[in-house]
C-alpha positions as CSV (number, residue, x, y, z in Angstrom):
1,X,-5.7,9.2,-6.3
2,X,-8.3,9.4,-3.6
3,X,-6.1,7.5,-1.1
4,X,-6.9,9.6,1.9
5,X,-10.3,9.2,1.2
6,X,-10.3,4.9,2.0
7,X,-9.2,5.2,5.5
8,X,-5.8,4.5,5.0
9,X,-4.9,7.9,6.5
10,X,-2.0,7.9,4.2
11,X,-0.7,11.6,3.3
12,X,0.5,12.2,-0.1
13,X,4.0,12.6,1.0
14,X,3.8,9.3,2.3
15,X,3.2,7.6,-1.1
16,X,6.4,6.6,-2.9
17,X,5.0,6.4,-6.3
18,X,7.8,4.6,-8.0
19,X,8.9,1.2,-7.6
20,X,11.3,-1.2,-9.2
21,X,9.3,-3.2,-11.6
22,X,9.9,-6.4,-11.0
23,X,7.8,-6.1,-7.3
24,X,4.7,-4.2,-9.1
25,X,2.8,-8.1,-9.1
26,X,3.7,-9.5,-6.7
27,X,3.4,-6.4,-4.6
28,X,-0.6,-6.0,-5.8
29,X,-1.1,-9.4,-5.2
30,X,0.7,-10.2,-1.8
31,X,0.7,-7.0,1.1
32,X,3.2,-9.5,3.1
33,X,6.2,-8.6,0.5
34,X,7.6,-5.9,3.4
35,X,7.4,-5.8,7.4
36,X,6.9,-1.6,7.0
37,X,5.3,-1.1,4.5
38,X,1.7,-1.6,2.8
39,X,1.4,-1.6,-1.2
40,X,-1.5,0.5,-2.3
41,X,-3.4,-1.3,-5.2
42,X,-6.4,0.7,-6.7
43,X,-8.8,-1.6,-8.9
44,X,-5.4,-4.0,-8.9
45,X,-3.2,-1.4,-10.3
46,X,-0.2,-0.3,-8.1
47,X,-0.9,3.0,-6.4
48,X,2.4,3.8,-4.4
49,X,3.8,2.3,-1.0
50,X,2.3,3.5,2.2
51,X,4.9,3.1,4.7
52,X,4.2,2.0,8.2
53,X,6.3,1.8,11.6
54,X,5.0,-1.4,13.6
55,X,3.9,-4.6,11.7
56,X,0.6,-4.5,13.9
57,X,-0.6,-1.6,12.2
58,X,0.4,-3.1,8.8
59,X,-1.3,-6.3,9.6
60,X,-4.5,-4.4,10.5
61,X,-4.6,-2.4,7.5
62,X,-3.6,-4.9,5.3
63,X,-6.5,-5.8,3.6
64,X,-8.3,-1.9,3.7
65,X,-5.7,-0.8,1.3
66,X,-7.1,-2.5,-2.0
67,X,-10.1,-0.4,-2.8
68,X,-12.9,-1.2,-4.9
């Protein structure tokens, strides 16, 4: 998946890859969906959840989790 490598940080055990279906657009499209958590979008295709404890750290990583 090469998640660890974008600076995320994120371990694999930290990925839920499964979500219901009807969040998979709007979570690609919009990282503000959840206060603790951070949608990882690869190439705008839904890569897992990378869950997060304070809403600091989810607002700073916000944007580094949609690689390119």
């Amino acid at each position: 998946m090469g998640v660890g490598d974008s600076g995320v940080g994120a371990k694999p055990s930290e990925i839920v890859k499964f979500a219901p279906s009807e969040w998979l657009g709007a979570a690609c499209s919009d990282s503000d969906y959840c206060g603790i958590s951070i949608t990882v979008c690869i190439d705008g295709q839904f890569q897992g959840y990378q869950r997060r404890s304070t809403k600091r750290q989810k607002a700073n990583m916000a944007h580094t989790t949609r690689l390119h």
